[in-house]
C-alpha positions, 0 to 999 in steps of 0.5 A: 500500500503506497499512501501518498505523504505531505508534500506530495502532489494530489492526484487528479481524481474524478468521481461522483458523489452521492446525486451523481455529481462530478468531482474533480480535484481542479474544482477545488483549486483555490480552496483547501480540500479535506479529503476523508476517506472512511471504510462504510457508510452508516457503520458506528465509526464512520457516523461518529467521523461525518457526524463531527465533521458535520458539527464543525462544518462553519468553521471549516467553510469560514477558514476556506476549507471545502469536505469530501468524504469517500468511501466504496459504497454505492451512490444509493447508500451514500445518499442515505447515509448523507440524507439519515445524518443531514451532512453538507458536505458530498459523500463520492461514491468510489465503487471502482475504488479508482480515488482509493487506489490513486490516494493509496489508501486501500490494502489489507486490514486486521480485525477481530482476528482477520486480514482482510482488504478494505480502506484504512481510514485516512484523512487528507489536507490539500492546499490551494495548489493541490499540494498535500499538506497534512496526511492524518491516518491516526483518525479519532473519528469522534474528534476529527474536526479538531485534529484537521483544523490543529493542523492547520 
């Protein structure tokens, strides 16, 4: 699994959020982007993650940040998901893992016991010019707004 680290470059993905819209990286130029990634929507963690997030999402806007989540799920539990918690921010639904793959963040995983493949829950911050400018993989999903915004 080679995860991208800080200072390197973020690659020019494309994907659709939970309404079918495209992201690309480039939309996001002139913003700081945080990218989360999270192993499923509407699971204890990821909920307690995006939930937070959520909770924070003023201060985030107010300090020019722009949130996506992804995750492998589909457009339709990606839509519930956002829909059930009431998150601003779009949720790409990655199900060709293409985003994963390309942030490096996808390999094997132990739990409970056994190895599995799944997504490591990861989170990136990109500056203005696409640079990644912190990479926090030590996630506390339910304090994860303030592990961003101390980064900055």
């Amino acid at each position: 699994m080679d995860t991208l680290q800080k200072g390197d470059k973020a690659p020019a993905f494309l994907a659709v959020d939970q309404d079918g819209n495209t992201h690309k990286l480039s939309d996001y130029a002139g913003k700081k982007l945080v990218v989360f990634f999270y192993p499923k929507a509407s699971t204890p963690g990821c909920t307690a993650e995006a939930c937070d997030l959520r909770d924070n999402f003023e201060r985030f806007k107010s300090e020019n940040y722009a949130l996506l989540g992804v995750s492998a799920d589909s457009q339709k539990a990606q839509s519930k998901f956002r829909e059930r918690h009431s998150l601003p921010f779009p949720l790409l639904a990655d199900e060709d893992r293409s985003v994963i793959n390309a942030f490096g963040v996808w390999g094997p995983k132990k739990f409970m016991g056994r190895v599995f493949d799944g997504i490591h829950r990861t989170t990136f911050i990109i500056d203005e010019n696409g640079i990644i400018e912190e990479v926090i993989s030590d996630v506390k999903t339910k304090a994860h707004a303030a592990q961003i915004l101390k980064s900055n």
